[in-house]
N, C-alpha and C positions, 0 to 999 in steps of 0.2 A: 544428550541429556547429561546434566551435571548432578551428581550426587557430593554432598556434604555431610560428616557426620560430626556432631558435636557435645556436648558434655553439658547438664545443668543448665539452670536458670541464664548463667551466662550466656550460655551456647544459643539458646531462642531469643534471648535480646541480640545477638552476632546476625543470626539466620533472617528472622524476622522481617528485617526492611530490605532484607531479596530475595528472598523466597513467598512464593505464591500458594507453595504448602508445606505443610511442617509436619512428619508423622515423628509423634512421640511414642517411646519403646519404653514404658516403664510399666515392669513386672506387679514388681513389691509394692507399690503405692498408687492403682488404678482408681481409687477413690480421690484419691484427694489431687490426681494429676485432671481427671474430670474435672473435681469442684475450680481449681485455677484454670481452665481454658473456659469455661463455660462462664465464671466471673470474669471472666477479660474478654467477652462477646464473641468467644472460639467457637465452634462448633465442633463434636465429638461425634465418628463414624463406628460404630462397634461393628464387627466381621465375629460369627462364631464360627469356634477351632471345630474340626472334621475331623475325628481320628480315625486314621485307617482301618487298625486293627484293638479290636475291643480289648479293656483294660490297656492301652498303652495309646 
């Protein structure tokens, strides 16, 4: 298995036409990283966070 990590708009036009999936990691901007994959016919997988130990 090859992992690749890359940066910005750039980076998923780079990835894009060879990669078969593309997990994006952005924190700060979950909204509007959604509204650009889902306008570009992406689909979005949401996982909710498990905390182990309450308050943290």
């Amino acid at each position: 298995m090859d992992i690749r990590l890359e940066w910005g708009p750039e980076g998923v036009a780079a990835l894009g036409a060879d990669c078969a999936v593309l997990v994006v990691v952005d924190v700060l901007s979950f909204c509007t990283t959604t509204d650009l994959v889902l306008g570009n016919g992406g689909r979005v997988l949401t996982r909710e966070i498990r905390r182990r130990h309450p308050g943290g």
